[in-house]
C-alpha positions as CSV (number, residue, x, y, z in Angstrom):
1,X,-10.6,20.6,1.0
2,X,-11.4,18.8,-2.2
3,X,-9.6,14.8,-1.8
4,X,-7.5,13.9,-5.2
5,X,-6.1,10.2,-5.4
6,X,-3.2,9.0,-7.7
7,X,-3.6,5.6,-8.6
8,X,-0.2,4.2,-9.9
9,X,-0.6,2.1,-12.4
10,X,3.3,2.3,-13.6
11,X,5.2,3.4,-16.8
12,X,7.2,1.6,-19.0
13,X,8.0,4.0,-21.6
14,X,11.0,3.7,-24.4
15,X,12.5,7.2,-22.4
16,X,10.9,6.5,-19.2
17,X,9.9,3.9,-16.4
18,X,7.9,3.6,-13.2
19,X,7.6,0.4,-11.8
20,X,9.0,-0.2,-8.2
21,X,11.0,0.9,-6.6
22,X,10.8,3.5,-9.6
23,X,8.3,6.4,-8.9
24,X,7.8,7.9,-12.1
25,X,7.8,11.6,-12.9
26,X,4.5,11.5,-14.3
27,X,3.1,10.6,-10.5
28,X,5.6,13.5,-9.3
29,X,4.2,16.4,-11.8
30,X,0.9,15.1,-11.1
31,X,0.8,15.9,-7.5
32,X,2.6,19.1,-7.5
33,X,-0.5,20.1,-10.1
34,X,-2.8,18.9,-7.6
35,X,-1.7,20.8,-4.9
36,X,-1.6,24.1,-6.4
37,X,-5.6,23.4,-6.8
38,X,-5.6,22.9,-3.4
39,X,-6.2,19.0,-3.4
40,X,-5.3,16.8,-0.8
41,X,-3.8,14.5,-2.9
42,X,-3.2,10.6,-1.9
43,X,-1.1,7.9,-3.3
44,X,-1.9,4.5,-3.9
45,X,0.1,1.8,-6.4
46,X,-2.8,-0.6,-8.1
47,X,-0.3,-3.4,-6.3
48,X,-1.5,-1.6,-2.6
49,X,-4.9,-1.6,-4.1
50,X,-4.8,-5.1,-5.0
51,X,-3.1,-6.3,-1.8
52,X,-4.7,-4.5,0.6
53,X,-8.3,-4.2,-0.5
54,X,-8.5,-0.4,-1.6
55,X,-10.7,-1.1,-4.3
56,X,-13.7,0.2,-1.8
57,X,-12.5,3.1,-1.0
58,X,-11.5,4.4,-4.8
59,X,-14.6,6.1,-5.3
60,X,-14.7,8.1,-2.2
61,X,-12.2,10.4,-3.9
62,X,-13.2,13.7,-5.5
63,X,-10.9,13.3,-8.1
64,X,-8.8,10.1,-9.7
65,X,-5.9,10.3,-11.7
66,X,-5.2,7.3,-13.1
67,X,-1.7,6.6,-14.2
68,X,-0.1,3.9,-16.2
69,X,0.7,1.9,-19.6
70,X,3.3,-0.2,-21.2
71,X,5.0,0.6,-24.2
72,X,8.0,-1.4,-23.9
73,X,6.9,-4.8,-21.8
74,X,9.4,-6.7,-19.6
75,X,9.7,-8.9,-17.3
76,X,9.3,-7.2,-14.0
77,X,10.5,-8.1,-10.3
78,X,9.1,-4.9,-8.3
79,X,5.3,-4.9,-9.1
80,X,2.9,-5.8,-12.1
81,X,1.6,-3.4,-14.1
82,X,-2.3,-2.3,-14.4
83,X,-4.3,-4.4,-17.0
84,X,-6.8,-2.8,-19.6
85,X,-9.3,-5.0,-17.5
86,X,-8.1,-3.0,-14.1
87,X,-8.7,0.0,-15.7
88,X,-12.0,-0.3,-16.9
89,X,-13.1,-1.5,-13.6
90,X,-11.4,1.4,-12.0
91,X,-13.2,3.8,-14.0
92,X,-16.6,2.5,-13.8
93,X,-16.4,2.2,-9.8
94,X,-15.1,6.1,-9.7
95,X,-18.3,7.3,-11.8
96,X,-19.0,10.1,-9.3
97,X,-15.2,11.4,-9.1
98,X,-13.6,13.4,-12.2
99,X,-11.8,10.8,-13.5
100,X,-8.2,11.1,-15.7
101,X,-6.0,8.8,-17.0
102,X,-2.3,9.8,-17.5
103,X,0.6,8.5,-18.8
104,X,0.3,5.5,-22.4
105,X,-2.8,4.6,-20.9
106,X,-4.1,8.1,-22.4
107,X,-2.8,6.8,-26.4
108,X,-2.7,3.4,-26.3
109,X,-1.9,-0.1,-24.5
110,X,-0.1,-3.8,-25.2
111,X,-0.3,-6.4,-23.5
112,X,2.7,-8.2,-24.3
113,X,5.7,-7.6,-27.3
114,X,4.9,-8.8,-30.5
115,X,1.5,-7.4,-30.6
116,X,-0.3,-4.1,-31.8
117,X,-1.2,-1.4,-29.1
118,X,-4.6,-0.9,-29.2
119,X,-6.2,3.0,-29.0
120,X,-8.4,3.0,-26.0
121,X,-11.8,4.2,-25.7
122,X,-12.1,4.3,-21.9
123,X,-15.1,6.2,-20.0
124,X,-12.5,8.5,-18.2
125,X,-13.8,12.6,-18.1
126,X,-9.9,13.4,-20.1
127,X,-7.1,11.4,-21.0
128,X,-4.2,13.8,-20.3
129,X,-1.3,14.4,-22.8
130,X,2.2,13.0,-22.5
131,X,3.2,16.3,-21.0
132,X,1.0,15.7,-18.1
133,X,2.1,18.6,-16.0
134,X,0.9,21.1,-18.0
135,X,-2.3,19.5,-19.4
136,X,-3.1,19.1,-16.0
137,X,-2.7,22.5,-15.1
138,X,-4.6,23.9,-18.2
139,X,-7.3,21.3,-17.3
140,X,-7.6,22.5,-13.7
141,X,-7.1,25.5,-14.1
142,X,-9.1,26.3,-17.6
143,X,-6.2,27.6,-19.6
144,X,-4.2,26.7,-22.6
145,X,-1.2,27.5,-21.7
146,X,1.7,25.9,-24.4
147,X,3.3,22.2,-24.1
148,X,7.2,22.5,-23.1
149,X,6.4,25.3,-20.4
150,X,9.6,24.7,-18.1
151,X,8.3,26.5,-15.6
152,X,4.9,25.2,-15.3
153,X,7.5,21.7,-14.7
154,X,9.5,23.3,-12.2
155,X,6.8,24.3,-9.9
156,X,5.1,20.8,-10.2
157,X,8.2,18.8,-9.8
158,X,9.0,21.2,-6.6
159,X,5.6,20.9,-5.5
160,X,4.8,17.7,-5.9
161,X,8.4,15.7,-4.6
162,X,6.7,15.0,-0.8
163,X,4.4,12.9,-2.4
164,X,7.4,10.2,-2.6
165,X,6.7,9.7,1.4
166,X,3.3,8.2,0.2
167,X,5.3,5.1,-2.0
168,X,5.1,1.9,0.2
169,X,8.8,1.3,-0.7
170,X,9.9,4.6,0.6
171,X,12.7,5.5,1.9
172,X,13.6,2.7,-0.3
173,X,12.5,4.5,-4.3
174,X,14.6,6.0,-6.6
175,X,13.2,8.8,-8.8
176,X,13.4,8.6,-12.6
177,X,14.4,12.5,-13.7
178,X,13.8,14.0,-16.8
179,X,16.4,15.8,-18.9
180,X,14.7,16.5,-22.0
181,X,12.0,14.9,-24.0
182,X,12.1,14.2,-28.1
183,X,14.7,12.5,-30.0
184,X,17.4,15.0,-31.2
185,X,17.6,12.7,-34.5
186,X,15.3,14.9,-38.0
187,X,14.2,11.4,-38.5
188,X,12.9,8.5,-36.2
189,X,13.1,4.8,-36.0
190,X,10.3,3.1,-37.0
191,X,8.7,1.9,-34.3
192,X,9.3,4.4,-31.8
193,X,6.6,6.0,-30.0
194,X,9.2,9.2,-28.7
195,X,7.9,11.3,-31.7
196,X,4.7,10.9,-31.1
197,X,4.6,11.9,-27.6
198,X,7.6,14.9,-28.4
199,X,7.5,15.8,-32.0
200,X,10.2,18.1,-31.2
201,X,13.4,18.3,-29.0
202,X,14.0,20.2,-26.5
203,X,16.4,20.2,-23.3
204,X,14.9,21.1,-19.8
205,X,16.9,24.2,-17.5
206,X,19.8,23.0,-15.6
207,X,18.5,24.6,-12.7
208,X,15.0,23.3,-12.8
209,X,16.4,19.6,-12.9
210,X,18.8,20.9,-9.7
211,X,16.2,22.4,-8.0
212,X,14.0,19.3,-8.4
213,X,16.3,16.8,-7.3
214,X,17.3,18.7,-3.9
215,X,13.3,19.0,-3.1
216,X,13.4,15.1,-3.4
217,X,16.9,14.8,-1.5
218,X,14.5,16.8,1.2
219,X,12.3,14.6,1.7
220,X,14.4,11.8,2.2
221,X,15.1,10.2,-1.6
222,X,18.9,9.5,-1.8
223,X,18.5,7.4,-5.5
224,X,18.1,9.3,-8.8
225,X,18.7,8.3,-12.2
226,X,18.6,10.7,-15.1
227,X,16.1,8.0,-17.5
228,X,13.6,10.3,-18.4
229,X,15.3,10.8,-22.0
230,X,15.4,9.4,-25.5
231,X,20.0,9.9,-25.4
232,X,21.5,11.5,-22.3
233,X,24.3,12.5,-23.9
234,X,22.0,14.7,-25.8
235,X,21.1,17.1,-23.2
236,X,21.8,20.9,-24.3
237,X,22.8,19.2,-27.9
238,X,20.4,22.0,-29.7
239,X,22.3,24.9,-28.1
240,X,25.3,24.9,-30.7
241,X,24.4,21.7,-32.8
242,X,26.9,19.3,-31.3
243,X,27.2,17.4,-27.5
244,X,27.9,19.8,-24.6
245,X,30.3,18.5,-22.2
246,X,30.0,21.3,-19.9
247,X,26.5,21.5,-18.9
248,X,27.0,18.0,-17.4
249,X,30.2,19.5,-15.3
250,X,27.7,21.6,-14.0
251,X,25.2,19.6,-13.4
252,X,27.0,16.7,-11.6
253,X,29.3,19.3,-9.5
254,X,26.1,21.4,-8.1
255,X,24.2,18.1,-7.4
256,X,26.9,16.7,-5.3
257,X,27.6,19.8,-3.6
258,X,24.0,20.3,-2.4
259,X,22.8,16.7,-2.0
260,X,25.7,15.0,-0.8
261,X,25.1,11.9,0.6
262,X,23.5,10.8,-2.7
263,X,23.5,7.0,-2.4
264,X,22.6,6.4,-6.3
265,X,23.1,8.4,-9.1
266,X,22.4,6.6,-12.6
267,X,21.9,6.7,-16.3
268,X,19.7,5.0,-19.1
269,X,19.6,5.5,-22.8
270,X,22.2,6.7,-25.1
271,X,22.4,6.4,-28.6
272,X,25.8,4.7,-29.8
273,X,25.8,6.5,-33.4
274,X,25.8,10.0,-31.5
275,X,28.4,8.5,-29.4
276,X,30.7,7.4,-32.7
277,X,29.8,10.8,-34.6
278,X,30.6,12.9,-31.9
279,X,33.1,10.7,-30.3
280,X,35.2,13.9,-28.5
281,X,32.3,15.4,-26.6
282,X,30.9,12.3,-25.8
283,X,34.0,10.9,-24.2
284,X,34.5,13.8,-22.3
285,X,30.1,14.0,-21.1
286,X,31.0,10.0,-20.4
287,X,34.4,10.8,-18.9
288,X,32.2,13.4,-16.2
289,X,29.6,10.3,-15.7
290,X,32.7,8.1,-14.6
291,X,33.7,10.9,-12.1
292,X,30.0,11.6,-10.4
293,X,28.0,8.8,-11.0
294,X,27.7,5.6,-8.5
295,X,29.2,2.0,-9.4
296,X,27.0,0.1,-11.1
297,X,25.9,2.0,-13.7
298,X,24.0,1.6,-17.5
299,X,24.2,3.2,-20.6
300,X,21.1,1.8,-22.6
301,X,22.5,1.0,-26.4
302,X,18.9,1.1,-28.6
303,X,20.9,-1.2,-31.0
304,X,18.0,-2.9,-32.0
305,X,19.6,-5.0,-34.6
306,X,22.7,-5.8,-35.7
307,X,21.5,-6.5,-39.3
308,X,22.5,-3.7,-41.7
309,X,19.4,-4.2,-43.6
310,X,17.2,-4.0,-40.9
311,X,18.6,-1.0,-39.4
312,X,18.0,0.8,-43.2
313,X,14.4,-0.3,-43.4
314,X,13.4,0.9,-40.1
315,X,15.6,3.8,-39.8
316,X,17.2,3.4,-36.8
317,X,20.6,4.7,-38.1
318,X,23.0,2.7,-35.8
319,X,25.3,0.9,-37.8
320,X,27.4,-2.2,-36.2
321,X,30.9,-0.5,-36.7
322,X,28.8,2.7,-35.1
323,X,28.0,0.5,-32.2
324,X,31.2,-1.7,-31.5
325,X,33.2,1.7,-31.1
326,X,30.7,3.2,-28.9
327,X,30.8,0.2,-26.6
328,X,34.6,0.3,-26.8
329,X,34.6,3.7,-26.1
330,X,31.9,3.8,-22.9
331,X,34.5,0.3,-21.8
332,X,37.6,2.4,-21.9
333,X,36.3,5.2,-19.7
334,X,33.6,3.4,-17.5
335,X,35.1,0.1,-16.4
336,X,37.1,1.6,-13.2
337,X,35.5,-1.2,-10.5
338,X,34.5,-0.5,-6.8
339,X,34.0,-3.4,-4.8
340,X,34.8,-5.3,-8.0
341,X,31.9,-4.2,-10.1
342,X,32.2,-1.6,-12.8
343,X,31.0,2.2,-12.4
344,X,30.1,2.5,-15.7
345,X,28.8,-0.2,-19.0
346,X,27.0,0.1,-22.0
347,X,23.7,-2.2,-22.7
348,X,22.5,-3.2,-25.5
349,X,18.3,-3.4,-26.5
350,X,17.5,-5.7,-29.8
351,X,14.0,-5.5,-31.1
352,X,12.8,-8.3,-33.0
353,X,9.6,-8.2,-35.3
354,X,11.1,-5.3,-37.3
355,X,10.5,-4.5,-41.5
356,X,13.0,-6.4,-43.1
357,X,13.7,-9.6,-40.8
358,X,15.3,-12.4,-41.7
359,X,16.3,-15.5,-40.3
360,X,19.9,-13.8,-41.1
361,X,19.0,-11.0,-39.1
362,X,19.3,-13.5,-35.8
363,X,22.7,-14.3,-37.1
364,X,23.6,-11.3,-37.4
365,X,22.8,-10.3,-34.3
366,X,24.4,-13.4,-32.4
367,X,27.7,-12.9,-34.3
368,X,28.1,-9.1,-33.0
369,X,27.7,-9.8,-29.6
370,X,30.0,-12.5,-29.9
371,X,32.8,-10.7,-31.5
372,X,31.8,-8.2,-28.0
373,X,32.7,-10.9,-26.1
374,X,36.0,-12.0,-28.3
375,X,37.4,-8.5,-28.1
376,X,36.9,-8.8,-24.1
377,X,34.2,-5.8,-23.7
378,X,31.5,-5.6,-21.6
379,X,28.2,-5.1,-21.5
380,X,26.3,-5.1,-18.4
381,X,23.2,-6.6,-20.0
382,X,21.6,-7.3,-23.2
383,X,17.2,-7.1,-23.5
384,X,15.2,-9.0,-26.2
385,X,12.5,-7.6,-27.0
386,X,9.6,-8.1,-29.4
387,X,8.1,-5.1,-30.5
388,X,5.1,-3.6,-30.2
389,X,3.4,-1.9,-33.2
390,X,2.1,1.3,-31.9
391,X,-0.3,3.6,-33.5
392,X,0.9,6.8,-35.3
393,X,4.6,5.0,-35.7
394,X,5.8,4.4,-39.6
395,X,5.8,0.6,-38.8
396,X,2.1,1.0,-37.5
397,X,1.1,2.4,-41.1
398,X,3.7,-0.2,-42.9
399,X,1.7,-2.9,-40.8
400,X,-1.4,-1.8,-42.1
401,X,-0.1,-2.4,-45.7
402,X,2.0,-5.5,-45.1
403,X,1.9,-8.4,-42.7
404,X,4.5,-8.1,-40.2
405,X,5.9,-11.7,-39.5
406,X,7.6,-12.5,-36.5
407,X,9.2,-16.4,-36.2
408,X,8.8,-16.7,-32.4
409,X,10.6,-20.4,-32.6
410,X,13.1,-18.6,-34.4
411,X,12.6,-15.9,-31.1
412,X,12.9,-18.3,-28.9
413,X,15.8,-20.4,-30.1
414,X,18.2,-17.5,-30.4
415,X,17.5,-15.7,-27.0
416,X,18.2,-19.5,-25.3
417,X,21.7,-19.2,-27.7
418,X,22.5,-15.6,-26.3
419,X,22.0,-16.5,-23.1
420,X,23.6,-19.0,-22.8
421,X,27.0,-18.1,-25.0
422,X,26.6,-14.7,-24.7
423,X,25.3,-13.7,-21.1
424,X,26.4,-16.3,-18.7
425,X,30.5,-15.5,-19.5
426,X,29.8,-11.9,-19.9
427,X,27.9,-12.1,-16.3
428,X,31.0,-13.2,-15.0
429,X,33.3,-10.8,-16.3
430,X,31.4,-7.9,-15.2
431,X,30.5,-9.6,-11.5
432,X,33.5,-11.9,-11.2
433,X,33.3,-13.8,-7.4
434,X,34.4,-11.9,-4.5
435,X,32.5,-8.5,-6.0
436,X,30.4,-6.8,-3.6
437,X,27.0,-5.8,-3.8
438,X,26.1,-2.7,-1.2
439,X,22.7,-2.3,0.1
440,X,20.6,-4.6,-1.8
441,X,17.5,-5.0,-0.8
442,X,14.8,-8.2,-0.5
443,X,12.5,-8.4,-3.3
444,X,10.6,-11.9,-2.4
445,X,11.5,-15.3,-1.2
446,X,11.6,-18.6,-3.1
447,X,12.2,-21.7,-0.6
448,X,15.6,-21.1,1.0
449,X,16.9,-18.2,-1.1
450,X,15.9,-14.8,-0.9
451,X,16.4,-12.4,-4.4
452,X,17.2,-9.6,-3.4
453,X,18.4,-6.2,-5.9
454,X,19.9,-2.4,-5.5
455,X,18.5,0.7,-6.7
456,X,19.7,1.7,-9.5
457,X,19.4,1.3,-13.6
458,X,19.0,-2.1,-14.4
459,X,20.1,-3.5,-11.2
460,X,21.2,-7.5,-10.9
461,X,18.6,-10.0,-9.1
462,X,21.0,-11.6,-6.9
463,X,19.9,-14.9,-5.2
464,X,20.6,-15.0,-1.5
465,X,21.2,-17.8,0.5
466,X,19.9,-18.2,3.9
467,X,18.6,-15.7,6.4
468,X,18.2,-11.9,4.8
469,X,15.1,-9.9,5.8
470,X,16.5,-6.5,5.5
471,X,19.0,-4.2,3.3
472,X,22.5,-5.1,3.5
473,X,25.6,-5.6,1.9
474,X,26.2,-9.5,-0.1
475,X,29.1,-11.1,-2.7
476,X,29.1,-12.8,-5.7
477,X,29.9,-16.5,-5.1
478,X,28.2,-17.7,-8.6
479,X,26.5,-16.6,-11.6
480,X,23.4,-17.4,-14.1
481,X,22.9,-16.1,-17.0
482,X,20.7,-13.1,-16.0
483,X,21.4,-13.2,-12.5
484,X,24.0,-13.9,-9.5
485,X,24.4,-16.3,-6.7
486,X,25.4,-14.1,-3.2
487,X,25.8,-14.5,0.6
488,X,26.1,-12.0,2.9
489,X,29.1,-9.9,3.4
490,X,31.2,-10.2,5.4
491,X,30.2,-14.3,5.9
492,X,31.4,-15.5,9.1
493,X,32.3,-19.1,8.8
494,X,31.4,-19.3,12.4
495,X,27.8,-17.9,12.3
496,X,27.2,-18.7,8.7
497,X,24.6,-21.2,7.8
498,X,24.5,-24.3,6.3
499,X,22.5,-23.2,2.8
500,X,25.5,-20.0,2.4
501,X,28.0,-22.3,3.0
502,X,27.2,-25.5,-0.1
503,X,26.5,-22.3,-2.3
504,X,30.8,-21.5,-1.9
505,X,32.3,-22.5,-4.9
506,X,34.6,-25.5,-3.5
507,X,33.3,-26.2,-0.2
508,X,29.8,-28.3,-1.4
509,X,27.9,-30.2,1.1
510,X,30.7,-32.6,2.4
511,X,33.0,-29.4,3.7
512,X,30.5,-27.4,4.7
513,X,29.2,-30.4,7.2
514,X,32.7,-30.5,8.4
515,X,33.0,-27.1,9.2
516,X,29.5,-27.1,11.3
517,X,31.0,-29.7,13.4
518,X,34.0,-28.3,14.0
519,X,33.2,-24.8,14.6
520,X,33.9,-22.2,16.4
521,X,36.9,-21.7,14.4
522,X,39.4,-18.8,16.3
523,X,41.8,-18.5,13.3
524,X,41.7,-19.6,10.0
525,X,44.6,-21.7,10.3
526,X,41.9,-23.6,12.2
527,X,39.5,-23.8,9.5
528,X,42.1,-25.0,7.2
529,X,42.8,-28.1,9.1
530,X,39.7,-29.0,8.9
531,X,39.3,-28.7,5.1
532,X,42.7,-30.4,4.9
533,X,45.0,-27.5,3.5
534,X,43.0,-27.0,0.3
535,X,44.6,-24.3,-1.2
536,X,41.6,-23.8,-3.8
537,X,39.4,-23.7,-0.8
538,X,41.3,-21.3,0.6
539,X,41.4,-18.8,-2.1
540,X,37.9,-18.5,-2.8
541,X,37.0,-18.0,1.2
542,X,40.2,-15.1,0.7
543,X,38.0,-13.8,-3.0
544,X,34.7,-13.3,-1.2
545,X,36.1,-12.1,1.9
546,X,35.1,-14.4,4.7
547,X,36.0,-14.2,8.5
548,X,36.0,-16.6,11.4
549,X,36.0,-13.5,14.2
């Protein structure tokens, strides 16, 4: 039997995303391909190769699909992505195997926002399409059979779930799924790259995603989140021309009832002018979200700007009166808390770089969020991006007629200004101390404190004090402005140690001596003798739930 390697680069796509614990569809498709050539197909991430020395065994492989490419950079906790330099590398040491790239790397790569993508000219035997399932099969299989073939999906996506057992995270992944590809808008934002992969829209079977996501549940994922779209709440829109509320009823009710003991179930992006134009539907898709979904959940707002100017110029279409209603509307429905956190928040992207951009345009922008924050909404985060001019995109071709400026002291000045007046008090509304966090999982270790996330879309980095090697449960004690201060839950005041104790608001190095000198404590009472009565002391061991047992 012929050997086939997947070598993960990761996806970050504007629809998509791939980087650990994310396993991205692409990888998914991929292998179920593979197998119905009768590969034995193995998966490595580049982070296994790197860490582990692969890089010798790479070209005893019949065939390598490479995957990977960044069209939307971030910051990222759960791996780096692959560099052009990787790649290269990779390619010229796999000269004997049929080699493929899949995924951005096959159009184009940046490095970093604020930067053109480059086209690649790589030495790989074919660079697969965006719709890699069914390139993959017409390669493989010498046909030429159409883009948009459902069921060519649905077998892959069937076929190819078991190769989640091959992640090095796993149990511990969650799967993006796709609901449909293309922007249901006739015309695009400017620097989107959605068009280009998907010219047109189009919504994938109800059953197809169903089936795929109880052949993962069956071998062993319990996270999912539906990501793999340009607006959710679009899903089925071209069946009747308008949202429809009832294909998501039927989705959510026939996951559940087949895959119940679903730990994560999560969203990404939604588009808050579809949300304000067909505000009925939408309220009742979002109202079914609320009802299914797990806590801790993201719509992804692609705002981009606030500036109305800006918005016109690059067509992105989502006015600031569009998008305060949408957020109001997604707040009214989705902020129900369990464990203190909400189930359900918008999230807003900004893009900066665009056609049009002013110094006003950072105004702008900063006085929006703020009247957010005013009006007492939430947002469960806020991304600041620089864009990335990508080949084939209207601001590519404007680019190559005008000089795009972007002020990056300007950048930098008003990302330090939303941060701090914007993110740090909306952090703690939306985690106020005493919320819990449930199985978060260690991501690395600086010094004493371990930061450690959750699955799920856009998940907190929470800092953890002390001792915590494994998955397990923790509460919000402080905040920053992108991140949250938490100890383990429940914290036994007896057991706990002394860098979770100074990191309780109130108790501080001079009480949390006392109370390791003093302990074991059998009854609060106890405890509050030593920390002399304090009554604030008292409430915030009460918020965050702490024991003495």
């Amino acid at each position: 039997m012929n050997r086939a390697l997947i070598l993960d680069g990761y996806i970050d796509e504007p629809a998509a995303f791939g980087v650990p614990p994310y396993i991205s569809h692409y990888v998914r498709y991929a292998a179920g391909i593979l197998a119905m050539k009768n590969y034995q197909v193995t998966y490595y991430t580049i982070d296994q190769v790197r860490t582990e020395k692969l890089w010798d065994e790479l070209p005893h492989f019949d065939l390598i699909l490479v995957i990977g490419g960044i069209t939307v950079p971030g910051n990222y906790v759960g791996g780096q992505p692959m560099s052009h330099d990787e790649l290269e590398m990779i390619l010229g040491t796999c000269k004997r195997s049929i080699r493929l790239i899949g995924g951005p790397f096959s159009s184009f790569q940046a490095r970093k926002g604020g930067t053109k993508a480059k086209e690649l000219q790589l030495g790989a035997d074919y660079a697969l399409s965006p719709d890699i399932a069914v390139d993959l099969y017409n390669y493989l299989f010498d046909l030429q059979e159409r883009n948009n073939n459902w069921k060519i999906v649905r077998s892959a996506s069937v076929l190819g779930a078991s190769i989640i057992k091959q992640h090095p995270r796993y149990p511990n992944v969650i799967c993006e799924i796709e609901l449909s590809r293309g922007c249901e808008r006739k015309g695009h934002c400017s620097f989107c790259a959605e068009p280009i992969f998907y010219p047109k829209f189009t919504s994938r079977p109800v059953e197809d995603v169903i089936d795929e996501i109880c052949e993962l549940y069956k071998n062993g994922c319990r996270a999912f989140r539906f990501g793999r779209s340009a607006n959710v709440l679009a899903y089925y829109f071209d069946i009747d021309g308008k949202p429809c509320p009832t294909v998501f009823e039927d989705l959510y009710k026939t996951i559940w009832t087949r895959c119940p003991q679903i730990e994560v179930l999560h969203h990404d992006n939604a588009n808050p002018a579809f949300i304000a134009n067909y505000e009925r539907e939408c309220a009742k898709i979002v109202e079914t979200m609320v009802s299914w979904n797990t806590t801790g959940d993201v719509l992804s707002f692609g705002v981009e700007s606030f500036d109305p100017r800006v918005v016109k110029m690059n067509n992105i279409m989502n006015f600031p009166q569009q998008v305060l209603r949408a957020v109001e509307l997604v707040n009214q429905i989705g902020t129900v808390r369990i464990d203190g956190v909400p189930k359900l928040l918008p999230g807003i992207n900004l893009v900066f770089g665009l056609i049009g951009e002013t110094k006003q345009t950072y105004e702008e922008n900063l006085k929006w969020l703020k009247l957010i924050l005013d009006k007492g909404l939430l947002l469960r985060r806020i991304n600041l991006r620089q864009v990335i001019v990508e080949p084939g995109t209207a601001l590519y071709r404007f680019s190559q007629r005008e000089k795009l400026r972007l002020n990056r002291e300007l950048f930098r000045k008003y990302k330090e200004k939303i941060r701090e007046q914007i993110d740090l008090p909306m952090i703690r509304r939306v985690f106020p101390v005493g919320s819990i966090l449930r199985n978060v999982y260690p991501e690395y270790r600086e010094g004493k404190i371990t930061f450690a996330r959750q699955l799920g879309s856009y998940p907190v980095l929470a800092g953890v004090a002390g001792e915590f090697a494994s998955k397990g449960d923790v509460v919000v004690v402080d905040h920053g402005p992108r991140s949250i201060t938490a100890v383990r839950y429940p914290l036994n005041l007896n057991t706990a140690s002394y860098e979770e104790l100074i990191q309780i608001p109130t108790i501080g190095e001079r009480r949390a001596k006392k109370i390791l000198l003093a302990r074991p404590f059998k009854s609060f009472e106890e405890l509050m003798k030593v920390l002399e009565n304090n009554q604030e002391c008292m409430n915030v061991l009460n918020k965050i739930g702490a024991v003495v047992s």
